[in-house]
Backbone bond lengths (Angstrom), bond angles and torsions (degrees), N, CA, C in turn:
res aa  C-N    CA-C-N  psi(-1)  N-CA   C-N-CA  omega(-1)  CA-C   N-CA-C  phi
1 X - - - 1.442 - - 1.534 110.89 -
2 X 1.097 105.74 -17.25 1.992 112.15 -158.58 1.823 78.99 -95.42
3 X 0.844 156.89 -46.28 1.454 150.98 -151.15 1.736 97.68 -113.00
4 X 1.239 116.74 -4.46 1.334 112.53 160.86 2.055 115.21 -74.65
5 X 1.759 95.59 -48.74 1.483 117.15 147.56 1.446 111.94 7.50
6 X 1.649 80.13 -100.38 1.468 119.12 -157.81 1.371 98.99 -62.56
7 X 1.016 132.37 -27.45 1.762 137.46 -167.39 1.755 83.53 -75.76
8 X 1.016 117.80 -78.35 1.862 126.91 -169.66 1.467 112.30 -34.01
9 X 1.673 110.25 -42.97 1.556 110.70 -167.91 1.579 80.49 -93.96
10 X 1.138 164.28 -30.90 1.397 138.78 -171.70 1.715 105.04 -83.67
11 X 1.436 115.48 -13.61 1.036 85.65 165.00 1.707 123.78 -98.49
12 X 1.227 114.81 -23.24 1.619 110.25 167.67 1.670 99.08 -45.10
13 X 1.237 138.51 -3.25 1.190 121.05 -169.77 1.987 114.32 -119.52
14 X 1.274 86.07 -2.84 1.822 108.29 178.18 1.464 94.67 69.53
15 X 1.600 128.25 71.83 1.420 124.53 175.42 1.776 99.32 -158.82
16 X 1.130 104.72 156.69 1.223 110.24 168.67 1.670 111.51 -153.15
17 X 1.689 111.81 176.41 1.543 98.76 -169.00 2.258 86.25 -118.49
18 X 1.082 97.70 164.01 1.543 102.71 -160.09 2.130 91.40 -77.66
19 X 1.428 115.33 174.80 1.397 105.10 161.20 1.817 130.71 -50.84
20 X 1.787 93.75 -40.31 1.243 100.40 -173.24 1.873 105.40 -68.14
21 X 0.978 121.02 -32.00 1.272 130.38 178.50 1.406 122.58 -44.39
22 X 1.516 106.49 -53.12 1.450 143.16 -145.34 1.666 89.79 -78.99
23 X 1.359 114.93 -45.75 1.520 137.28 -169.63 1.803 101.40 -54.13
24 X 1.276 114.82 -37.77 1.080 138.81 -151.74 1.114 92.40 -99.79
25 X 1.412 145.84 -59.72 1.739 136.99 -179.34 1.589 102.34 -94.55
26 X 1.364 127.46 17.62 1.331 107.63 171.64 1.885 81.84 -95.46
27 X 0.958 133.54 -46.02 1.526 133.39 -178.80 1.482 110.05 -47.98
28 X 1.598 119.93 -44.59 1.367 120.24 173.57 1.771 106.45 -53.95
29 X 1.264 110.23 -39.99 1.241 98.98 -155.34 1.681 104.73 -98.54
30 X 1.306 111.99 4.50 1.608 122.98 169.26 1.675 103.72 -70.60
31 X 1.465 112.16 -20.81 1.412 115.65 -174.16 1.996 106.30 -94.18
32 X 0.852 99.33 -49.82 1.643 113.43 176.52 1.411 120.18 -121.40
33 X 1.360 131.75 130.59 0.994 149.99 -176.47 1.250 138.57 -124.34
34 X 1.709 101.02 10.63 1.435 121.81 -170.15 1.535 107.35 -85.16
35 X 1.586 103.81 131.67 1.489 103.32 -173.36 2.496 113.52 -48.98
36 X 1.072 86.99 -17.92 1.325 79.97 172.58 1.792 125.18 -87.30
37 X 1.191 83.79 -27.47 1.578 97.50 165.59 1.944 121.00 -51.65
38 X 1.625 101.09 -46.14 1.280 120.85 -172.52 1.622 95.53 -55.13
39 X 1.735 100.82 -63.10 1.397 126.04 -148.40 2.099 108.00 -66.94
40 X 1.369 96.58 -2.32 1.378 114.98 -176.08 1.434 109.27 -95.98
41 X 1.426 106.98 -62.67 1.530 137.37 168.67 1.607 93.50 -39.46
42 X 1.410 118.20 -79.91 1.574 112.65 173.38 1.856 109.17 -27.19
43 X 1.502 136.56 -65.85 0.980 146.36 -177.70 1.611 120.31 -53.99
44 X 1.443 95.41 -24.75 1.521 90.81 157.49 1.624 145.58 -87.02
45 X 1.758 92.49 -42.68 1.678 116.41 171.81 1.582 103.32 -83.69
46 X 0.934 134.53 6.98 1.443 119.99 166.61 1.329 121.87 -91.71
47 X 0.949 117.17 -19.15 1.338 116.64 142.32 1.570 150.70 -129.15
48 X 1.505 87.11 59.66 1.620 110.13 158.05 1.065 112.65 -122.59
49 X 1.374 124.67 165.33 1.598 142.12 -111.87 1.702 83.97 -141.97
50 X 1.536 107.96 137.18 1.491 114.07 -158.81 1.908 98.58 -72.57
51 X 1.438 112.64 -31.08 1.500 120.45 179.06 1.609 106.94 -65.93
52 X 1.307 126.21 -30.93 2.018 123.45 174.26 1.591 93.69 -97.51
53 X 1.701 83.64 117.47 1.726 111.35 156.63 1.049 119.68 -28.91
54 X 1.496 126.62 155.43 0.941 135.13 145.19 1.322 116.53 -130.05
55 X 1.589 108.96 113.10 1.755 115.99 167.44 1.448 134.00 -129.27
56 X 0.980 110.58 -179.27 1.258 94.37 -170.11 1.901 141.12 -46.60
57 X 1.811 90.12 -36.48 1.144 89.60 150.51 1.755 147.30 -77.08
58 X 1.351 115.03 7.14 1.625 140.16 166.45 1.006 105.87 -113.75
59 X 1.144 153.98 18.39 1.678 160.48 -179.85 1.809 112.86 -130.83
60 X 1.311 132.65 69.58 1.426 133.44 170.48 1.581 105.00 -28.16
61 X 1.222 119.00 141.78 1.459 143.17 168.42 1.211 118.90 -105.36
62 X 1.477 128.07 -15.55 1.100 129.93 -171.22 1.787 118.23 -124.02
63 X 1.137 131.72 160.04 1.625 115.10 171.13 1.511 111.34 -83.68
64 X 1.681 103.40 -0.68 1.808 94.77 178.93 1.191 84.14 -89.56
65 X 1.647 137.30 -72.84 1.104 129.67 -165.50 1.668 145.71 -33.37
66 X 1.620 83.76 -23.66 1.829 119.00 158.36 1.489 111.78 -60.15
67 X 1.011 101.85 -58.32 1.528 116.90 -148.16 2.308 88.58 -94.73
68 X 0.976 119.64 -27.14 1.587 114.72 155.18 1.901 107.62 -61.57
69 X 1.191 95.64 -44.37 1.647 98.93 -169.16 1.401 101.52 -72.17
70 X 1.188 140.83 -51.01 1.660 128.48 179.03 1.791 104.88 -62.75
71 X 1.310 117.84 -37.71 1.607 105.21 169.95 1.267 113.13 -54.96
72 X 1.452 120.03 -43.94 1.346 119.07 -170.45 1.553 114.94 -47.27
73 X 1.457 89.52 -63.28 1.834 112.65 176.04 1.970 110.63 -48.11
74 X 0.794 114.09 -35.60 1.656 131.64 -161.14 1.623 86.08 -76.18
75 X 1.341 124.75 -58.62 1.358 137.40 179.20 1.724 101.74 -44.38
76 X 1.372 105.42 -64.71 1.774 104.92 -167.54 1.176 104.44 -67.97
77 X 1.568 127.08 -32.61 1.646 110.71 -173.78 1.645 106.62 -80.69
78 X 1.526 113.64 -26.28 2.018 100.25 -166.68 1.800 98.63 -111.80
79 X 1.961 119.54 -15.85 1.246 94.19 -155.11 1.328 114.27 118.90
80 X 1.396 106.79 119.25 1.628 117.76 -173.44 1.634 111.93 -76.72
81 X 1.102 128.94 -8.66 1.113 144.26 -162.27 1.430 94.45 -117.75
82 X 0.950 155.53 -62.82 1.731 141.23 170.63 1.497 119.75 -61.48
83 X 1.052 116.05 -19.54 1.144 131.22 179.59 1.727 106.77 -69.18
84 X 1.186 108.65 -72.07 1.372 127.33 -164.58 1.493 96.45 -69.22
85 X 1.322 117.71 -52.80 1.349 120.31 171.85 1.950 111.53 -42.13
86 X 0.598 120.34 -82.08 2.100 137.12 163.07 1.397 74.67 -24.51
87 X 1.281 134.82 -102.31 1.342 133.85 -125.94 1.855 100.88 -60.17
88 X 1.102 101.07 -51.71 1.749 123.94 170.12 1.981 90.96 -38.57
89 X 1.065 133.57 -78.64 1.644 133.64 165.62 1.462 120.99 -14.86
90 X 0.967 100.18 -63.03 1.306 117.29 -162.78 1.318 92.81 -78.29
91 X 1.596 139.93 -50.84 1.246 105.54 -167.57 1.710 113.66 -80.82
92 X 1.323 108.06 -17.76 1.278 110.28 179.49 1.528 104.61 -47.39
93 X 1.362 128.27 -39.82 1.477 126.59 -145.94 1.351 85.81 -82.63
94 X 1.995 103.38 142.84 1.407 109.63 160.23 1.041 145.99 -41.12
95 X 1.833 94.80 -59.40 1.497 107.98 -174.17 1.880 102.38 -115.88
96 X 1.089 115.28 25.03 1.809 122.96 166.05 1.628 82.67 109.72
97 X 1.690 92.59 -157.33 1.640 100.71 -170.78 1.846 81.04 -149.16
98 X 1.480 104.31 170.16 1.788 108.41 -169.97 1.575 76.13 -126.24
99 X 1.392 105.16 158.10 1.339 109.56 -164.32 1.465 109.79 -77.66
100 X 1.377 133.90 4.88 1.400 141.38 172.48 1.388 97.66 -84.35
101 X 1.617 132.12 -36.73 1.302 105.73 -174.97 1.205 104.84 -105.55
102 X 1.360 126.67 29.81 1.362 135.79 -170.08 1.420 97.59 -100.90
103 X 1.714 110.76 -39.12 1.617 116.67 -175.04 1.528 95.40 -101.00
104 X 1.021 151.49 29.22 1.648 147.80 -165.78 1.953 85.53 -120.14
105 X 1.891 95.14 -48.15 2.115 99.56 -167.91 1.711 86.97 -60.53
106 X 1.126 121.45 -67.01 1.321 119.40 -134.93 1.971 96.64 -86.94
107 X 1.549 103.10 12.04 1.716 72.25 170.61 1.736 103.03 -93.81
């Protein structure tokens, strides 16, 4: 069902992952099966390129290991220092932050 998922949301997005690929997140997802797991997994293979591998070591198994891997990425595209800063915000806040006072902290 979890690679039925990922097949549906890659295609609303005009992408797909090659056979050899597929081999590789049907195993991820033999380990985890949590709809956030999928919805991460989607966020990762959607944008890689059918010619770069995917193995086990470029393929997260876990929803922490997901959710380390989009921080990671978040870091190289805006900056280790906005990043950590925002994330540093947000957990401080009690009850969350709305994205107006999310951009009000960090200007």
């Amino acid at each position: 069902m979890c690679s039925q998922v990922l097949k549906h949301q890659l295609l609303r997005v005009k992408r797909k992952v090659t056979s050899g690929q597929q081999i590789y997140v049907n195993n991820a997802f033999s380990k985890c099966t949590l709809p956030m797991f999928v919805n991460l997994t989607f966020r990762e293979v959607r944008h890689r390129r059918s010619h770069k591998d995917v193995d086990e070591s470029s393929l997260s198994v876990t929803v922490h290991e997901s959710i380390e891997q989009l921080f990671w990425s978040l870091e190289k595209k805006c900056g280790q220092k906005l990043v950590s800063r925002a994330l540093g915000y947000i957990t401080m806040a009690k009850m969350g932050l709305s994205e107006m006072e999310l951009e009000d902290v960090l200007a």
